[in-house]
C-alpha positions as a printed NumPy array, in Angstrom:
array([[  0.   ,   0.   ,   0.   ],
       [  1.333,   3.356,  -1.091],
       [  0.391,   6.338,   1.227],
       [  0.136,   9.841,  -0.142],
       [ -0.94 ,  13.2  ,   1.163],
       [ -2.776,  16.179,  -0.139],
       [ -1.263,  19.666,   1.814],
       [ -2.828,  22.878,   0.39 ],
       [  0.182,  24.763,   1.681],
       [  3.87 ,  22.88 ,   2.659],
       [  4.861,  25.974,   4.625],
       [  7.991,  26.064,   6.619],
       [  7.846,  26.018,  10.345],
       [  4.252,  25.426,  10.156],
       [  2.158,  22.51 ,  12.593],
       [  0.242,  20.929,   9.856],
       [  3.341,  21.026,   7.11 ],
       [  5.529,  19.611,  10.004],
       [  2.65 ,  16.57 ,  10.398],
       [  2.978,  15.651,   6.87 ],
       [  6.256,  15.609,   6.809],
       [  6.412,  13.573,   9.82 ],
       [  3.975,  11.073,   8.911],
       [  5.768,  10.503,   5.639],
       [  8.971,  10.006,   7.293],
       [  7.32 ,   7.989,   9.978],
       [  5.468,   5.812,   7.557],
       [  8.754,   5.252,   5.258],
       [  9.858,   2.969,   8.409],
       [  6.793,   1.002,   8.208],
       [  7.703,   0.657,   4.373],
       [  5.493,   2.421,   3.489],
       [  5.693,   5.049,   0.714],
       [  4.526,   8.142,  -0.12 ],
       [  3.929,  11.385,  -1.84 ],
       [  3.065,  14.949,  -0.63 ],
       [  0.9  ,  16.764,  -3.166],
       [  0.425,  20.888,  -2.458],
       [ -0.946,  23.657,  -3.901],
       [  1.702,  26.061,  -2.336],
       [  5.695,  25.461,  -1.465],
       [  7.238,  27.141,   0.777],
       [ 11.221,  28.099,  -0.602],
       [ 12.604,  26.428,   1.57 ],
       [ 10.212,  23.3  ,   1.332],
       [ 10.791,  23.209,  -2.542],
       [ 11.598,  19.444,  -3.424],
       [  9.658,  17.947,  -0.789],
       [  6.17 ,  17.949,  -2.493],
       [  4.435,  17.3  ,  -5.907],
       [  1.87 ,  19.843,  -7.564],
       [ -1.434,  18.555,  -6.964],
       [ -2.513,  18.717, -10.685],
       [  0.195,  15.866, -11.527],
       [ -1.692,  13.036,  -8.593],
       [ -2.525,  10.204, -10.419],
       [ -3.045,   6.561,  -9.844],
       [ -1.839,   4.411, -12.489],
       [ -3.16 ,   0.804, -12.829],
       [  0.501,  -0.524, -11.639],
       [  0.488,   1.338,  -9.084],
       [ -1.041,  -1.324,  -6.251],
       [ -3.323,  -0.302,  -3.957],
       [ -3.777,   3.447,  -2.806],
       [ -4.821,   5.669,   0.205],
       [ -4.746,   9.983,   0.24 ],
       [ -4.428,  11.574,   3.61 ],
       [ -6.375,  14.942,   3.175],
       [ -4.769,  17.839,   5.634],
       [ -8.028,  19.659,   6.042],
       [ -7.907,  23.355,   7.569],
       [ -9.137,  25.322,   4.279],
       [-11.081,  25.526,   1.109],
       [ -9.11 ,  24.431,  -1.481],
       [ -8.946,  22.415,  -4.757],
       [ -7.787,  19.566,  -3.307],
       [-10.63 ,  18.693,  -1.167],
       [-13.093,  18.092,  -4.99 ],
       [ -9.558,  16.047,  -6.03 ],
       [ -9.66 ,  13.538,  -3.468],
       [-13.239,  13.136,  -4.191],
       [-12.789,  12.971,  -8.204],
       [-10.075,  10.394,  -7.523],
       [-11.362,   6.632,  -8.414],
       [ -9.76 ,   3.173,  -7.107],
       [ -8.355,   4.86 ,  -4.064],
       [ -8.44 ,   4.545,  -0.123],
       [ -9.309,   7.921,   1.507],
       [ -8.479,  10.006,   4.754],
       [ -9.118,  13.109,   6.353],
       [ -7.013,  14.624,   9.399],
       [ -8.786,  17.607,  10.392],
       [ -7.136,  20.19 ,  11.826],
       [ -9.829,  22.931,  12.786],
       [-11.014,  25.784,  10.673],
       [-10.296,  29.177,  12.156],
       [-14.197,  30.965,  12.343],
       [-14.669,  33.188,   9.758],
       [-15.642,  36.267,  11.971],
       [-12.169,  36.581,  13.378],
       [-10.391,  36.772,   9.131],
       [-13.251,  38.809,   8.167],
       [-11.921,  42.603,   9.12 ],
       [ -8.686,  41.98 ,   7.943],
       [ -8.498,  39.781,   4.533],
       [-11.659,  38.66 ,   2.252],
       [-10.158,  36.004,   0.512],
       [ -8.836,  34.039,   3.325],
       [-12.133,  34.52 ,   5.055],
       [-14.153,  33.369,   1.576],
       [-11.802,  30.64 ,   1.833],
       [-12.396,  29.318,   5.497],
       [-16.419,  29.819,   4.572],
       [-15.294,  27.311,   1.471],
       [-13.983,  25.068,   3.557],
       [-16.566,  24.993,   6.639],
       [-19.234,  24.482,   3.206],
       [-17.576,  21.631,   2.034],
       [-16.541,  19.702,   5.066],
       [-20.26 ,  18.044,   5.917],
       [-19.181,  16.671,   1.843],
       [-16.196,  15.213,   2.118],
       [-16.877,  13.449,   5.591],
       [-19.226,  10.272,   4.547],
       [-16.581,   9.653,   1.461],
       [-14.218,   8.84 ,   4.195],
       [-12.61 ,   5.672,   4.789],
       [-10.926,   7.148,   8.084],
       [-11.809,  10.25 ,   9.577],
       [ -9.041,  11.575,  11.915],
       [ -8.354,  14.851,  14.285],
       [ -5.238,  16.17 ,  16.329],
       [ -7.236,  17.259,  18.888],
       [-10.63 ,  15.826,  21.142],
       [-11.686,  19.518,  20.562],
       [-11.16 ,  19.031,  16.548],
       [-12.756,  15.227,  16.891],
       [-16.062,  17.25 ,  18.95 ],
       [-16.73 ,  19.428,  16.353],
       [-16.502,  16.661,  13.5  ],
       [-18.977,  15.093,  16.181],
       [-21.355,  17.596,  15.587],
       [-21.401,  17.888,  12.184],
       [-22.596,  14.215,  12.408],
       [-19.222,  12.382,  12.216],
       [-18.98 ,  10.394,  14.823],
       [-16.584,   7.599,  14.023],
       [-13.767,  10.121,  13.872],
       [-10.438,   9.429,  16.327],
       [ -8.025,  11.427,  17.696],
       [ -4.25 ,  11.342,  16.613],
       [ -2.385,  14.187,  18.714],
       [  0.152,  16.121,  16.656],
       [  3.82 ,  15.079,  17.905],
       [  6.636,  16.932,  18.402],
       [  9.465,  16.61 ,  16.083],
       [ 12.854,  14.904,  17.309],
       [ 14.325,  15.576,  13.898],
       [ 13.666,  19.19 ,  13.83 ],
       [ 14.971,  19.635,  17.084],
       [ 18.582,  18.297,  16.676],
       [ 20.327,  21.063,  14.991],
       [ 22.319,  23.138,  17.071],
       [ 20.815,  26.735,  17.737],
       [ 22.012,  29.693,  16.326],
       [ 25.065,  30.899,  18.487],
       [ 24.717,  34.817,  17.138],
       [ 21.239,  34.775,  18.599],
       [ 22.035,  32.739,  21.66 ],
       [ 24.836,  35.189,  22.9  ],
       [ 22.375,  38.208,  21.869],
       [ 19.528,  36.731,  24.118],
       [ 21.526,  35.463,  27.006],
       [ 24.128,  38.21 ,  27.489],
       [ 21.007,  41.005,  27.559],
       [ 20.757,  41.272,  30.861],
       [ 17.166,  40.985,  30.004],
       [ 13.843,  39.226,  31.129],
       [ 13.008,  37.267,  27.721],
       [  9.293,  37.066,  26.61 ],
       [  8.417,  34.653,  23.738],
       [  5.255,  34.128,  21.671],
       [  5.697,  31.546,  18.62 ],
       [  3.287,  32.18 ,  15.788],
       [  1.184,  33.349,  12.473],
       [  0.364,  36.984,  12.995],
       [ -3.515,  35.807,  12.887],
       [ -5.923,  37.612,  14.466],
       [ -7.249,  34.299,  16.545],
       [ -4.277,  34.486,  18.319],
       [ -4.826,  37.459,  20.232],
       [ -1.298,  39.076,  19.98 ],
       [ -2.653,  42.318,  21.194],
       [ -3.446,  40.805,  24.587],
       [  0.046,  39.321,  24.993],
       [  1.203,  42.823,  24.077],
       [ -1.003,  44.547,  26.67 ],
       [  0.061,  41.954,  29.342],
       [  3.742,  42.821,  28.626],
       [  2.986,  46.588,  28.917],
       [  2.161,  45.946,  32.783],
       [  5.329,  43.796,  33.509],
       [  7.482,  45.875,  31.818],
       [  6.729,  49.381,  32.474],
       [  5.932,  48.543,  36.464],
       [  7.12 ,  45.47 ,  37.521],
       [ 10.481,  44.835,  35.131],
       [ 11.688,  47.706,  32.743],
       [ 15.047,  44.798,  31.884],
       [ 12.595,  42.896,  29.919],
       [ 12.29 ,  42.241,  25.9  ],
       [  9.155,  40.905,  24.213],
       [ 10.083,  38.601,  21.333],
       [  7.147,  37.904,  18.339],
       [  8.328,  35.073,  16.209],
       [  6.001,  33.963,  13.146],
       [  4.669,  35.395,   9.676],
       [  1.889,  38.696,   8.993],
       [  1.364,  37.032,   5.405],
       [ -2.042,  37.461,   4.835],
       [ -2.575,  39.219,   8.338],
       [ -0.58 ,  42.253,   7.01 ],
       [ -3.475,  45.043,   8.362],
       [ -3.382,  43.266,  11.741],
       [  0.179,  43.086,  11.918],
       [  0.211,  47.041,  11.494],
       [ -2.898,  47.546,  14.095],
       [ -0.137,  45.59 ,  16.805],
       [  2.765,  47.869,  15.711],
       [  0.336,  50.693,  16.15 ],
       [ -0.314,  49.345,  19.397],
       [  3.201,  48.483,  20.392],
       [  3.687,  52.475,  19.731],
       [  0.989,  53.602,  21.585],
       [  1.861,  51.804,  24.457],
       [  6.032,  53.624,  24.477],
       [  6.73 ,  49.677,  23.806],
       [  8.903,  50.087,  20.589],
       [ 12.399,  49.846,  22.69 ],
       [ 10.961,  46.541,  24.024],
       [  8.849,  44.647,  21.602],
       [ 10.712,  42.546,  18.676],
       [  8.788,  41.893,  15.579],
       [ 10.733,  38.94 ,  14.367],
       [  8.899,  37.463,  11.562],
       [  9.988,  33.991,   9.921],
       [ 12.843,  31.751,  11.374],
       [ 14.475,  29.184,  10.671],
       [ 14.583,  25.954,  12.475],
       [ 18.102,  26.925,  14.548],
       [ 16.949,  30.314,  14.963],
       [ 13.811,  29.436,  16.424],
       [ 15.601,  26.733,  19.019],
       [ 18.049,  29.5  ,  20.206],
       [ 15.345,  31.504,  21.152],
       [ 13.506,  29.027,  23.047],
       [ 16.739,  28.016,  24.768],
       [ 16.581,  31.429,  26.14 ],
       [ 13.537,  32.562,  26.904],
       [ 12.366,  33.285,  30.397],
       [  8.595,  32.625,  30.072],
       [  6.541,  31.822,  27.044],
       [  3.113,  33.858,  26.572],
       [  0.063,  33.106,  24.519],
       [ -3.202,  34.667,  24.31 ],
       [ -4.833,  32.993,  21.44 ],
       [ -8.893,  32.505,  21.543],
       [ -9.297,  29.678,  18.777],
       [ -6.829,  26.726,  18.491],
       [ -7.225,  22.942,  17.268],
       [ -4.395,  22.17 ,  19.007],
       [ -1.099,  24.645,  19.404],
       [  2.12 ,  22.982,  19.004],
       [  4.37 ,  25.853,  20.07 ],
       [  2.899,  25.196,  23.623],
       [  4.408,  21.657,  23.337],
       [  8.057,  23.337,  22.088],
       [  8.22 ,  25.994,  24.406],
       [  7.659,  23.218,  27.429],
       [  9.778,  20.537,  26.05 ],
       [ 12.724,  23.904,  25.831],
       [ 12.05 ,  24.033,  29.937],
       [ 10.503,  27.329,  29.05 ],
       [  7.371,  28.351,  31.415],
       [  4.316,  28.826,  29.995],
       [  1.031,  30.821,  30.636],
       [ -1.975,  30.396,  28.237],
       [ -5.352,  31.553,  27.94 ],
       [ -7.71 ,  28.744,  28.129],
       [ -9.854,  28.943,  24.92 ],
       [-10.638,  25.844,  22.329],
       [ -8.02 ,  23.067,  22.456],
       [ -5.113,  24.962,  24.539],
       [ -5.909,  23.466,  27.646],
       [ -5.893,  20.217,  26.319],
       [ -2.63 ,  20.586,  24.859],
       [ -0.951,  22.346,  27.58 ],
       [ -2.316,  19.775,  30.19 ],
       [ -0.808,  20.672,  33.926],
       [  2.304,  21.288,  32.213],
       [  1.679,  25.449,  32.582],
       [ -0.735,  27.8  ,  33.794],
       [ -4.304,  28.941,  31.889],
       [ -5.609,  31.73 ,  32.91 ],
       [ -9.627,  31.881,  32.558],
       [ -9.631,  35.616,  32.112],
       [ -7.621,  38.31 ,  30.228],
       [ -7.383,  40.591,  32.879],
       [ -3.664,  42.328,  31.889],
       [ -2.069,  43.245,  35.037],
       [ -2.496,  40.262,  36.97 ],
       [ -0.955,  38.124,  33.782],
       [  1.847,  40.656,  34.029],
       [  1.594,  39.797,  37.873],
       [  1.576,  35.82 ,  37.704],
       [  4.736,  36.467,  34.926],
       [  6.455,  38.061,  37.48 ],
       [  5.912,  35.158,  40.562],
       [  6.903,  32.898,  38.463],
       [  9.962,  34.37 ,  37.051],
       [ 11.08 ,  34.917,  40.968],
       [  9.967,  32.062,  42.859],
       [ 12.5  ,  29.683,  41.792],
       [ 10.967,  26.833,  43.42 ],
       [  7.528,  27.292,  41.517],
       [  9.47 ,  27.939,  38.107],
       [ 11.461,  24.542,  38.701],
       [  8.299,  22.679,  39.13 ],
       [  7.157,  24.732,  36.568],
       [ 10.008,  23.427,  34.236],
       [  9.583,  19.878,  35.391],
       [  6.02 ,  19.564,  34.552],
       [  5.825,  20.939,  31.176],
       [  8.41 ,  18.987,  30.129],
       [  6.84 ,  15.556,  31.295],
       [  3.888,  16.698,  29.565],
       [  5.617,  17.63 ,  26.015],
       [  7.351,  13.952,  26.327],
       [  3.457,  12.735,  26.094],
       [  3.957,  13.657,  22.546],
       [  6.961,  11.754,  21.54 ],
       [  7.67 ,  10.609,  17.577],
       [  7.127,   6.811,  19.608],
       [  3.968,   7.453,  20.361],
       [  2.67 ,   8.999,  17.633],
       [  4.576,   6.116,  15.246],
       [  1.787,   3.611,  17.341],
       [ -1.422,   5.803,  17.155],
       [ -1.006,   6.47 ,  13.158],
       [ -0.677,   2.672,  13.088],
       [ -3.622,   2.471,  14.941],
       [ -5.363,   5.017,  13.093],
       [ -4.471,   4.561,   9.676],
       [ -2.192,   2.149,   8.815],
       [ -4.996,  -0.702,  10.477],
       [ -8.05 ,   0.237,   8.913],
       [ -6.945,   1.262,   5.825],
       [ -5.447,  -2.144,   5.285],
       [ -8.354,  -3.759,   6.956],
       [-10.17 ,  -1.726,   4.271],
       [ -8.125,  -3.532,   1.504],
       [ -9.163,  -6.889,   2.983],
       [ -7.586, -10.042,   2.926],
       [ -7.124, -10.297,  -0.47 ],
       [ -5.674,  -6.941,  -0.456],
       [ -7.253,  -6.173,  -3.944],
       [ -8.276,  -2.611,  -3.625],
       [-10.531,  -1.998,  -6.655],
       [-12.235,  -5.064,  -5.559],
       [-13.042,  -3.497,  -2.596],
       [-13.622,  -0.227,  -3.633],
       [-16.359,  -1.521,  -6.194],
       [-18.008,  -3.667,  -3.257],
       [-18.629,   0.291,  -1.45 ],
       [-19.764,   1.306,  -4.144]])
């Protein structure tokens, strides 16, 4: 059985790219092989996937199974369907509510409507219905899916053995500073204003030695990503507030090797790896407890059930000086990222895909045999 994968974007640094990658690597040591087919490349991702107009399944080609990343409209969702004498999956990885794109970029919006329209479609053509979150598997619930299961994102191994940037690393921990990190798109779901705001109240009164660091992308986002400059101005935080944009893998490690506390604000998540990084870097971690981030984050940080600014900046600060509540702090989050080891994840997408799929195939293993008995 060959194993392929439809990705509307392969961007770089991004959860549901870094999935598909994962699970192609991860099913290559089953023996399994397989494909990604994209839309959009990243640069630095070029070589890695297929354009989706050249998927094809020739009659040599044994039997087949798509896994369909599913967070957007896109062509690719009518391509799976228009696909004969295959096996078919869907990981679903949330759909950001069209409200919260709507001020800031019409066609991403359109597309998110697209996509929320032609889930309830796709769903019954399913051979295995999957989510990376129990808050992703409720909603598929809801929308009358309810043979879906859950297989958590991981976190990376690979990605995390290169050595981090040593330019960065001196700049970070020679400051003198108090580091603050947020990992992430510069989408409006994630509430980057509120992390901002926060940091306004430890830094001006509790901790003036203290830098706010915003790692992640404003493609597409490019009028919000002004309104938090703006904001950053207005609040005398331009001396203090790093706009970082993109990174790359070693980059991105040195400045979770050195960061002081990790911050995140966000309102609407399926899931939320960069909770998972910044506790596996020993990096503390406060999060606002909205959609799937306390299910991610477990006990392994704090959630805070209300965004009132000051006391955030307050709870920053005790745990930034009570060494004994940081180390515990430390040690939890870090037994809770290890929850999401490659291991594990190897044995759920096993158990998720790899079973039925070839229980689909039967014990014959003819696929268009069995595809014709569906129907």
């Amino acid at each position: 059985m060959r194993v392929h994968q439809f990705v509307h974007t392969l961007n770089y640094g991004d959860a549901i790219s870094g999935e598909a990658l994962l699970i192609q690597r991860v099913l290559a040591e089953m023996g399994i092989e397989g494909e990604i087919y994209s839309v959009n490349t990243h640069e630095k991702l070029i070589g890695k996937t297929r354009d989706w107009r050249d998927f094809a399944v020739a009659e040599d080609d044994g039997p087949t199974a798509v896994l369909l990343h599913y967070s957007i409209g896109s062509p690719l969702n009518q391509k799976l369907l228009d696909t004969p004498n295959i096996l078919r999956g869907l990981i679903y990885h949330n759909l950001t509510p069209v409200e919260w794109y709507a001020p800031y970029n019409a066609v991403v919006a359109a597309n998110l409507a697209l996509g929320r329209e032609e889930l309830p479609r796709l769903l019954p053509a399913m051979d295995v219905v999957l989510a990376d979150s129990e808050y992703n598997r409720s909603e598929l619930d809801e929308m009358g899916c309810p043979q879906s299961q859950v297989l958590s994102l991981a976190l990376d191994t690979e990605k995390w053995k290169i050595a981090p940037n040593p330019g960065i690393a001196a700049n970070l921990s020679g400051s003198g500073e108090r580091n603050i990190l947020h990992v992430g798109r510069f989408a409006p779901n994630k509430c980057i204003e509120d992390i901002i705001k926060a940091f306004y109240f430890y830094h001006h009164k509790i901790e003036e030695k203290s830098t706010l660091w915003l790692i992640g992308a404003d493609i597409d986002t490019e009028i919000y990503s002004f309104e938090l400059r703006r904001l950053v101005s207005e609040l005398r935080l331009k001396h203090a507030v790093r706009f970082v944009g993109s990174v790359s893998d070693c980059e991105l490690s040195a400045y979770y090797q050195n960061a002081d506390l990790y911050l995140c604000m966000s309102e609407h998540e399926g899931f939320c790896v960069p909770l998972l990084e910044a506790m596996r870097f020993g990096v503390p971690t406060i999060a606002f407890a909205a959609t799937a981030v306390p299910e991610t984050l477990g006990d392994g940080g704090f959630l805070v059930q209300e965004k009132r600014h000051s006391e955030i900046a307050e709870l920053m600060n005790e745990i930034l000086q009570n060494q004994k509540l940081r180390e515990d702090t430390v040690r939890r989050g870090q037994a809770r990222a290890a929850e999401f080891s490659e291991a594990r994840f190897g044995e759920a997408l096993r158990k998720t895909v790899v079973d039925p799929l070839q229980a689909r195939l039967g014990s014959s293993g003819a696929l268009r045999q069995g595809v014709a008995e569906r129907g």
